[in-house]
C-alpha positions as CSV (number, residue, x, y, z in Angstrom):
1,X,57.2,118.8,81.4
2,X,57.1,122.7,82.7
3,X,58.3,123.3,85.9
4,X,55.5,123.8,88.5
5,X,55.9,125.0,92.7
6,X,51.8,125.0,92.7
7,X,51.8,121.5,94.4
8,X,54.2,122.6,97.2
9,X,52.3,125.7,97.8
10,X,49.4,123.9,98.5
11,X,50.9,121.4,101.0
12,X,51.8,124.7,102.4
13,X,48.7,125.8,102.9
14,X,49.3,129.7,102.2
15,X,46.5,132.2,102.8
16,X,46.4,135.9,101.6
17,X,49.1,137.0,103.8
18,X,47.8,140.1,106.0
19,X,49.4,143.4,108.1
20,X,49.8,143.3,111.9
21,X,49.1,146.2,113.7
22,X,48.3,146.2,117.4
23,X,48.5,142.6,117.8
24,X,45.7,141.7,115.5
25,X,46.1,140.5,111.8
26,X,43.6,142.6,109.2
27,X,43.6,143.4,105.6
28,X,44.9,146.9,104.3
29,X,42.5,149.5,104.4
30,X,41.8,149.5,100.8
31,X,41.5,146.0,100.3
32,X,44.8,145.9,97.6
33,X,46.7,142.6,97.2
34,X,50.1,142.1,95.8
35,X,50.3,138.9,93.9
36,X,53.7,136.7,93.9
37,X,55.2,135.3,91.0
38,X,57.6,132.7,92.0
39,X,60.6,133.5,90.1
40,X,61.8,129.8,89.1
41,X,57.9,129.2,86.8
42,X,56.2,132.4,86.8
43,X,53.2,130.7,88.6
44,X,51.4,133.0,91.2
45,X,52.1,131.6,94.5
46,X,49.6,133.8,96.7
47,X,49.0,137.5,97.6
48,X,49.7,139.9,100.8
49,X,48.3,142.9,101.8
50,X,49.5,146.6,100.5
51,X,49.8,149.1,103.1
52,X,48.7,151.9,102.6
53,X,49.6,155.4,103.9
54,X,47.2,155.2,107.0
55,X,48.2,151.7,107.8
56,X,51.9,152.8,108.4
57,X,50.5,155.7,110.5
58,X,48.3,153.2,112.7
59,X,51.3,151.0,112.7
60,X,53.8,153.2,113.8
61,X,51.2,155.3,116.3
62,X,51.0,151.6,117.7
63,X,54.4,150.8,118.3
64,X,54.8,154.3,120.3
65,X,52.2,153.6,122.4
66,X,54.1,150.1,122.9
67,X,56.8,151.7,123.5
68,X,55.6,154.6,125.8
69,X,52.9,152.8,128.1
70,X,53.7,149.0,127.0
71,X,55.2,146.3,129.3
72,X,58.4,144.9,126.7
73,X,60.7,148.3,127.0
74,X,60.1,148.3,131.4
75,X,60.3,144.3,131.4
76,X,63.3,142.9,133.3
77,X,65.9,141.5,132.1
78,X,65.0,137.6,132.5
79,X,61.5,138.1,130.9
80,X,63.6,139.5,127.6
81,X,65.8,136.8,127.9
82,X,63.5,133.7,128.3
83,X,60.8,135.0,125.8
84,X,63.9,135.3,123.0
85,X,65.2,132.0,124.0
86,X,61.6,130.5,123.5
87,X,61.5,132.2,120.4
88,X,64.9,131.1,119.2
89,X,63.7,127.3,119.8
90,X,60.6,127.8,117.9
91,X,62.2,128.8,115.0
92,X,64.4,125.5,115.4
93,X,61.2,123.5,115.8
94,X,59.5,125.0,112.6
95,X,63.3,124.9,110.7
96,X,61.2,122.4,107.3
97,X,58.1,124.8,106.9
98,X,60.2,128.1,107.3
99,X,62.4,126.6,104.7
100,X,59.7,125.3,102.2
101,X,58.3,128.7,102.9
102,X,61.4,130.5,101.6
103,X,61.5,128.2,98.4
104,X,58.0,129.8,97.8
105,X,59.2,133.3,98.3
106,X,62.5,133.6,96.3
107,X,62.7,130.0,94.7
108,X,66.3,129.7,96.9
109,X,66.9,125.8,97.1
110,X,66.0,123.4,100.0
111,X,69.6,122.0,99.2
112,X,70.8,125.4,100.5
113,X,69.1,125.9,103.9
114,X,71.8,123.8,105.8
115,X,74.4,126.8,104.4
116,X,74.6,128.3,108.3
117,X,74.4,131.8,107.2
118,X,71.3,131.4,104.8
119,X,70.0,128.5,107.5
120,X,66.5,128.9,109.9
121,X,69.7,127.7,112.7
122,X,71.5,131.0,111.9
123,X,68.7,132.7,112.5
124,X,68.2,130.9,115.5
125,X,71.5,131.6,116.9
126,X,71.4,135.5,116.7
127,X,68.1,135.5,118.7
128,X,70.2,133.6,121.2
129,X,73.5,135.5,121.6
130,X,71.9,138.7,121.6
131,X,69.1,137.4,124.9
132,X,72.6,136.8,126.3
133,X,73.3,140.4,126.3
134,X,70.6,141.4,128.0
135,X,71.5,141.4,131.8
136,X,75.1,142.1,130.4
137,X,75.2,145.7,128.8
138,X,74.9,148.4,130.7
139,X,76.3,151.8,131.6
140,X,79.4,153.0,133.6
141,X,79.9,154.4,136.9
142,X,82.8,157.0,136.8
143,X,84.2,159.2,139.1
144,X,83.9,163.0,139.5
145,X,86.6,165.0,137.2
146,X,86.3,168.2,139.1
147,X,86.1,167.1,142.5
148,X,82.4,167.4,144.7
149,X,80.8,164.7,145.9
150,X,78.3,163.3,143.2
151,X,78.1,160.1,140.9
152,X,78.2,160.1,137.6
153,X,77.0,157.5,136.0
154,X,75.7,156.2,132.6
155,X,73.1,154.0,131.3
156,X,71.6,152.4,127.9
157,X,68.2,152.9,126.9
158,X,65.9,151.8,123.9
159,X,66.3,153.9,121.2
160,X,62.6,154.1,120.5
161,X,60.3,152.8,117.5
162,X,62.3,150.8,114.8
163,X,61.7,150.7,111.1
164,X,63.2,147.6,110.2
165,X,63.1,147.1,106.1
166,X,64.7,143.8,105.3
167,X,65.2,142.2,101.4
168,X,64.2,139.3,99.5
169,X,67.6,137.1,99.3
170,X,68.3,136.2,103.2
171,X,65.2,137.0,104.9
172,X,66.0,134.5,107.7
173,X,69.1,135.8,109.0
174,X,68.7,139.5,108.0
175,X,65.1,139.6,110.2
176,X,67.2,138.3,113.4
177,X,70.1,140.3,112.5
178,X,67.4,143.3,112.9
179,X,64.6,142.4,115.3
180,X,67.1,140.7,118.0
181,X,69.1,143.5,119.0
182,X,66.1,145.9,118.6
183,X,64.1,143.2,120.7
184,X,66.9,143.2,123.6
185,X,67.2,146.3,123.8
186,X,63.5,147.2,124.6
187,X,62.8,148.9,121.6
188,X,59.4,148.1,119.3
189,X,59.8,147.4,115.6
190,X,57.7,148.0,112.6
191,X,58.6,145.8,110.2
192,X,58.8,145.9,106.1
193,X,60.0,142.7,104.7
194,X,60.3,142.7,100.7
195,X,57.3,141.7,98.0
196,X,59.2,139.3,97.0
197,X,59.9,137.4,100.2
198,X,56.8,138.0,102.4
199,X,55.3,134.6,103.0
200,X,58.2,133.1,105.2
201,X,58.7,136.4,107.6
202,X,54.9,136.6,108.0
203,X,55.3,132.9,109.8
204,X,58.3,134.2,111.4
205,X,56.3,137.1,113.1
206,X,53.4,134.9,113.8
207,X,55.6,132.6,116.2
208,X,56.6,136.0,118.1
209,X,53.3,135.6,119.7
210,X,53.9,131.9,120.1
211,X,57.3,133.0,122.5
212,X,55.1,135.5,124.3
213,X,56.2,139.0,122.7
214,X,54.0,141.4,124.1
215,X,50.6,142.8,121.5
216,X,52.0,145.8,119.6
217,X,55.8,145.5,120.3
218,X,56.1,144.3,116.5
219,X,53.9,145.3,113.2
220,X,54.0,144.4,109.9
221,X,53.0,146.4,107.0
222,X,53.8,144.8,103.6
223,X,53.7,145.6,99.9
224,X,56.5,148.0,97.8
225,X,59.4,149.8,98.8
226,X,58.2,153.2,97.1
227,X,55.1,153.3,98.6
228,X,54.9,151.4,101.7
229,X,58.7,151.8,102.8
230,X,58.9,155.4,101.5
231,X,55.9,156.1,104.2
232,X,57.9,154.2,106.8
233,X,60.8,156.0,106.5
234,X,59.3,159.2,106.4
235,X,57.1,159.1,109.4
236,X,57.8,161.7,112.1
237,X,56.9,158.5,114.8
238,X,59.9,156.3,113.6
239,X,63.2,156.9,116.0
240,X,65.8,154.5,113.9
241,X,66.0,152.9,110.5
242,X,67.6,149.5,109.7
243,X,67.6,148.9,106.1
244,X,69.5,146.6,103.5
245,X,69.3,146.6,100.2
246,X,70.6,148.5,97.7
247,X,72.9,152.4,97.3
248,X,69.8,154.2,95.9
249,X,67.0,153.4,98.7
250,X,70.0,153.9,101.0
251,X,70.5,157.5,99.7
252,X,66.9,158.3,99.8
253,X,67.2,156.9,103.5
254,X,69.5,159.5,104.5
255,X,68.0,162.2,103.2
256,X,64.3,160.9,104.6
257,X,66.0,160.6,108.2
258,X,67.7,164.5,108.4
259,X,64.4,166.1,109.2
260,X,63.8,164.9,112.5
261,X,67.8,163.2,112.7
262,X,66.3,159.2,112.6
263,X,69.1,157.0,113.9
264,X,70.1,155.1,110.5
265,X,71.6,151.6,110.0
266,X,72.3,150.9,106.4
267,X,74.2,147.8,104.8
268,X,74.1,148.6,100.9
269,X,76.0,145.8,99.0
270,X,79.4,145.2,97.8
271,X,81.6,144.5,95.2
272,X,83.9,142.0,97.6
273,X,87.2,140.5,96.6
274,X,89.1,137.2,96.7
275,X,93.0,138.4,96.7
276,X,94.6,134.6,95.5
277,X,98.3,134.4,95.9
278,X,100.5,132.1,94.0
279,X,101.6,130.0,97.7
280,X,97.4,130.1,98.2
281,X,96.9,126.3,99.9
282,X,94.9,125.0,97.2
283,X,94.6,127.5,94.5
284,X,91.5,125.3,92.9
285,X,89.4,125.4,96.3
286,X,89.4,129.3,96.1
287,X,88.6,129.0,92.5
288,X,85.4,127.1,93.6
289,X,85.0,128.7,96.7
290,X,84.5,132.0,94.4
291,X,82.9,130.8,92.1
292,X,80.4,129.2,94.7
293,X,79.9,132.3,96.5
294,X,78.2,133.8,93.3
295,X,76.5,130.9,92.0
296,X,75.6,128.2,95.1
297,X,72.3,129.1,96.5
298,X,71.5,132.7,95.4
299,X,72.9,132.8,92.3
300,X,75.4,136.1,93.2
301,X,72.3,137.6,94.9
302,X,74.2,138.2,98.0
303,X,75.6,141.5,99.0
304,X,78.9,139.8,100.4
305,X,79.5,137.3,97.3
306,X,83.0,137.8,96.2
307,X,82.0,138.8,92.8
308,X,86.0,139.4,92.4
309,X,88.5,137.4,92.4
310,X,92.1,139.1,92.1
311,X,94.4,136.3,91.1
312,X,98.3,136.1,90.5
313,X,99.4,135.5,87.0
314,X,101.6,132.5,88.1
315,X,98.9,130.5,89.5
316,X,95.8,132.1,86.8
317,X,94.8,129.5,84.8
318,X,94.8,127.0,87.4
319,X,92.0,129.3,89.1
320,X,90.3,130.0,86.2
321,X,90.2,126.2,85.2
322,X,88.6,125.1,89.2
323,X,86.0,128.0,89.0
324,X,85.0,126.8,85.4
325,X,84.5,123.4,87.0
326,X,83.0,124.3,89.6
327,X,80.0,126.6,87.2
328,X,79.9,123.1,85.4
329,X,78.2,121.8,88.6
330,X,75.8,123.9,89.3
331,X,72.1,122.8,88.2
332,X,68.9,124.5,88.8
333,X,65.3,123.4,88.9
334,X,62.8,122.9,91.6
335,X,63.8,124.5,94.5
336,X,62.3,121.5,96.3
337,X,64.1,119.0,94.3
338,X,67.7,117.8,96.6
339,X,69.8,117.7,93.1
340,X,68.5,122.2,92.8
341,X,71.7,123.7,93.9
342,X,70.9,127.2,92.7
343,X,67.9,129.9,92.2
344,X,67.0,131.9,90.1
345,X,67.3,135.4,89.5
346,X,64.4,137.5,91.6
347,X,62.3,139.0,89.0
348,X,62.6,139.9,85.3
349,X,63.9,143.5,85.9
350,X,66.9,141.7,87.6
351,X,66.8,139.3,84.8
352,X,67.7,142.1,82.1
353,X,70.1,143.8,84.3
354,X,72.2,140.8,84.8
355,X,72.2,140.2,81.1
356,X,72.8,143.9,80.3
357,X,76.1,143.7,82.4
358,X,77.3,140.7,80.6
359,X,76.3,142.5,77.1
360,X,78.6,145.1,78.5
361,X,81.3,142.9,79.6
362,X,81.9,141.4,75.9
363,X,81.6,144.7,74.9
364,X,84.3,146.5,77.3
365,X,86.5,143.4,75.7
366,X,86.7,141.1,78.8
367,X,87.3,137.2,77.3
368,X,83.6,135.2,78.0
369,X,85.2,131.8,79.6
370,X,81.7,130.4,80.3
371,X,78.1,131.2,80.5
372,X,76.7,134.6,79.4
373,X,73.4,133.7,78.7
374,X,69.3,132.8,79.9
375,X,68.7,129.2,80.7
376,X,66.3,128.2,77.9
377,X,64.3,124.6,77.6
378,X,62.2,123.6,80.4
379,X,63.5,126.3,82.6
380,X,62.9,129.1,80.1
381,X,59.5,130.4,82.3
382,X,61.8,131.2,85.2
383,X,64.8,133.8,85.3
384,X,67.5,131.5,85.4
385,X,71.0,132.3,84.0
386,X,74.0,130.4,83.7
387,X,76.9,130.6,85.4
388,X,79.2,133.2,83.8
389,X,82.6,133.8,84.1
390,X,85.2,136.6,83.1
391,X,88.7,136.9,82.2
392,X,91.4,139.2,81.6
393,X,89.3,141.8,83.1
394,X,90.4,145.5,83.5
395,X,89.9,146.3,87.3
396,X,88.3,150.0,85.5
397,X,85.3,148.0,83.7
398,X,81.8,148.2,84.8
399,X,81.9,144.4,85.3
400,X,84.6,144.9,88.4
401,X,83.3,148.1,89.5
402,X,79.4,147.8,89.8
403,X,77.3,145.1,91.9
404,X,75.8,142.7,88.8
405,X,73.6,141.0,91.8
406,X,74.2,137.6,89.3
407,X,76.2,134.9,89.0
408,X,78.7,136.5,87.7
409,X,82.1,136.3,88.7
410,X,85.3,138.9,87.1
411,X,88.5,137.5,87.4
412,X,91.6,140.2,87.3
413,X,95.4,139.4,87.3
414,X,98.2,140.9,89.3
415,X,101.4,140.6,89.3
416,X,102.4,141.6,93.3
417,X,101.1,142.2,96.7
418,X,100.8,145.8,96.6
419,X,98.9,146.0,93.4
420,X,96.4,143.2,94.3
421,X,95.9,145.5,97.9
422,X,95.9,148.6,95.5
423,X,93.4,146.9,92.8
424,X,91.0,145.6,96.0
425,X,90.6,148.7,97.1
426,X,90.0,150.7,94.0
427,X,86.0,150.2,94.2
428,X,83.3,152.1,96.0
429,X,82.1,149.5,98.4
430,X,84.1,147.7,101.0
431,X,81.8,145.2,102.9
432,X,83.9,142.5,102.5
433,X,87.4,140.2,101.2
434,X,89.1,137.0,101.2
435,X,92.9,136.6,101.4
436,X,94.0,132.9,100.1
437,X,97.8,132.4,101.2
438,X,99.4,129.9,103.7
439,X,102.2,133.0,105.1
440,X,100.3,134.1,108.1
441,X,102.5,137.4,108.2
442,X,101.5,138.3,104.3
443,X,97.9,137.5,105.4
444,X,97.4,139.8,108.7
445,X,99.4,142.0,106.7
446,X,97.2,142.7,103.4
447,X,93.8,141.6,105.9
448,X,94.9,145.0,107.8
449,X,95.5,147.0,104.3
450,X,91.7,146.3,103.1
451,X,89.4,148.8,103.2
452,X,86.5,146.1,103.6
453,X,84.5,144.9,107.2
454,X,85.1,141.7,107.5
455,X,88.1,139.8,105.7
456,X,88.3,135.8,105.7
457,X,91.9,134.3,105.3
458,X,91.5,130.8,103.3
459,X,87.3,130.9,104.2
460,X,84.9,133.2,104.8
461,X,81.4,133.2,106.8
462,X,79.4,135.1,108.8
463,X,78.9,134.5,112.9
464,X,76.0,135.5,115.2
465,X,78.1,137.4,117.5
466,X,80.5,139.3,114.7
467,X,79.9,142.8,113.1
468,X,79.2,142.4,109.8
469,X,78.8,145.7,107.7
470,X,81.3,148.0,105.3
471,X,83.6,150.7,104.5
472,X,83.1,153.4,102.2
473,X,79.5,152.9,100.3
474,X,79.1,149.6,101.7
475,X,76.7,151.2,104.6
476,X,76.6,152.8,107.6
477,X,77.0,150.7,111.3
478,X,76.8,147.0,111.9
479,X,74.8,144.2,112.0
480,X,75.9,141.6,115.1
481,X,77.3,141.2,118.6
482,X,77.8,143.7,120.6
483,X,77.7,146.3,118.1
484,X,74.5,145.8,116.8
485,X,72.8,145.9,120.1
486,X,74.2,149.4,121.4
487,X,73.2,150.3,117.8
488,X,69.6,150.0,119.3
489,X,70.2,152.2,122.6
490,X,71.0,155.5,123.7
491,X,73.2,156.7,125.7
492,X,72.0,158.2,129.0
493,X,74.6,160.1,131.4
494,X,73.0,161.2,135.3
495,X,74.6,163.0,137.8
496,X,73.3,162.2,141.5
497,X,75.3,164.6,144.2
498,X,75.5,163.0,147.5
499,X,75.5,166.2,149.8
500,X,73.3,169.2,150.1
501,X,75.9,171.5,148.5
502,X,75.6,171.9,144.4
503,X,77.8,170.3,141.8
């Protein structure tokens, strides 16, 4: 029997999802719907508006006006704080039809949604710790350097109107790790989330109002990147850009921003790895463990999976053995089903660029342990693929150099310490690492050699009030405590003299 989500959209209830500009939801100008295709049957799930080039103009016109004459940037500090804690708790409250929501958008499994970083809780939590910063960050009071008698003091302001473009694969955690900071800090947002994961950050939005977030201090404009992002980004009226996603629309970011010298945020993937020594505490738990990080949930569509694992020839086979165990378990399906462990790729263009790379892997002679190919049978309308693992890779291929976005994982040997630090860093990207060893000295020691932002020693996660972005061409800034939040202010210095005389 063909796989089907129709039922479960229905229970739903989803309506053609609209824009929200000026506190009041309304179709695009011209009328244009998007339809979804959920990517686990093919089936169109619903449609959303397209902005159009006049709609990101109202909606960005709007949020300046919020942001100029509105109450949220002048509100004090215990009216931000309350209405994000309200909001925080009704995202807990609506945790089962966020979540069902999500399995409609990008087919990622109910199974999944207690993961805390992928979790409606997660999400939850940022909103949280970053109300708490509110009354907490401020400016400086310093003395005169030259002498006189003056203050000089310092204080944080809202940077201004936020474009805040977020992607299909974590739109939970990646809309609070953008709209909380931006929110404490005063600033107004317009907001783009991805075609392919619009239905659950439409509900999010919608329970903004619920928490008491002023008309105006958030839009929404939907539809594609290169029309309705590329008009986002380019708009005089836009003071920052937060974006993640991929290299390329990051580029083009940078470029749009140098005409009026937009404040830019950018996380832009990774090509992490897993460094396993031969005294790692359980050498087949980080064989699973990486191999669950690109196959668990998203299927390897997460820009921190740890695509590579960098494993010592003396414990190599065990490694390979748990990971190929662990791709063994994984099973896809309905995303609503508890057995789903796994989703599917997002669209068919992903589809054929994760098969292309594993094409090219055979081809640049790494050994094919397992997987390699679509998932055919009663799954064949989705874009499923199997779990795929490589061996006896050389750290030079395409496989170990470029972000497949699959579950896919390369596994290279080394023979010592400095050439698994020397093979780690040899990439691009540097967003993240795990070091799997049980001597603490070896671990702070190669932790403080990668040239990756955030390194987990035998685990790795992501927490609310950590930064969380890269090195190199993993991005620019980062997402998460403190960080983040000055990321969304600028820096204000007045002198005040205390006498007639002049400073």
């Amino acid at each position: 029997m063909p796989l089907t989500v129709l039922p479960h959209r229905d229970t739903a209830g989803l309506s053609e999802g609209q824009l929200l500009v000026d506190g009041k939801w309304r179709a695009a100008a011209d009328g244009e719907l998007w339809r979804h295709r959920h990517p686990a049957t093919g089936e169109d799930i619903g449609g959303f508006a397209v902005a159009t080039v006049s709609d990101v103009d109202e909606a960005v016109r709007t949020a300046r006006r919020a942001f100029d004459e509105g109450p949220w940037p002048r509100a004090r500090a215990g009216e931000r704080i309350r209405t994000l804690h309200r909001y925080s708790n009704l995202l807990r409250e609506h945790t089962a039809e966020l979540q069902a929501l999500q399995a409609l958008d990008n087919s990622v499994p109910l199974s999944f949604g207690g993961i805390y970083t992928t979790s409606v809780g997660a999400a939850a939590d940022v909103f949280d710790h970053h109300a708490g910063w509110i009354d907490k960050l401020g400016g400086d009071t310093l003395p005169p350097y030259q002498g006189g008698d003056h203050l000089a003091m310092t204080f944080r302001e809202p940077v201004g109107v936020v474009a805040a473009i977020l992607p299909w694969n974590a739109p939970f955690l990646l809309f609070a790790q953008k709209l909380a900071p931006a929110l404490a800090a005063g600033c107004t947002v317009v907001l783009k989330p991805s075609e392919y994961a619009t239905f659950s950050v439409l509900r999010m939005v919608e329970l903004l109002a619920e928490a008491g977030l002023p008309d105006g201090v958030v839009s929404v404009v939907t539809g594609p990147g290169a029309t309705v992002g590329e008009a986002l980004i380019t708009h005089p009226g836009v003071d920052k850009i937060s974006f993640t996603g991929s290299r390329a629309v990051g580029r083009r970011i940078v470029e749009a921003s140098a005409s009026t010298f937009k404040r830019v945020s950018l996380e832009l993937g990774g090509k992490s790895p897993s460094l396993v020594f031969p005294d790692a505490p359980n050498v087949g738990l980080a064989g699973m463990t990486s191999m669950g990080t690109v196959t668990m949930g998203l299927s390897g569509q997460a820009c921190v999976a740890h695509s590579r694992a960098l494993v010592h020839r003396d414990v190599y086979e065990e490694f390979l053995a748990a990971a190929q165990m662990m791709a063994g378990a994984i099973t896809y399906g309905d995303p609503f089903d508890a057995g789903t462990l796994a989703s599917p790729l997002i669209n068919e263009r992903q589809l054929e660029r994760v098969l292309g790379y594993i094409n090219r892997g055979q081809e640049e002679g790494a050994r094919l342990v397992t997987g390699g190919s679509k998932v055919e049978g009663e799954l064949s309308t989705g874009h499923f693929v199997q779990p795929t693992i490589f061996a006896d890779v050389d750290n030079n291929m395409a496989i170990a150099q470029e972000e497949i976005f699959g579950p896919v994982l390369v596994v290279v040997p080394f023979t010592d310490e400095d050439e698994a630090i020397r093979l780690a860093n040899d990439t691009e990207y540097g967003l993240g690492a795990g070091v799997y060893t049980a001597d603490s000295k070896r671990a702070f020691r190669v932790a403080r050699k990668l040239r990756a932002g955030t390194i987990g020693i035998n685990g790795f996660t992501v927490e609310p009030h950590l930064p969380f972005g890269g090195f190199k061409q993993s991005g620019l800034g980062r997402e998460g405590g403190r960080s983040a939040y000055e990321a969304y202010t600028e820096l204000k210095t007045v002198l005040l003299p205390l006498t007639e005389e002049l400073m």
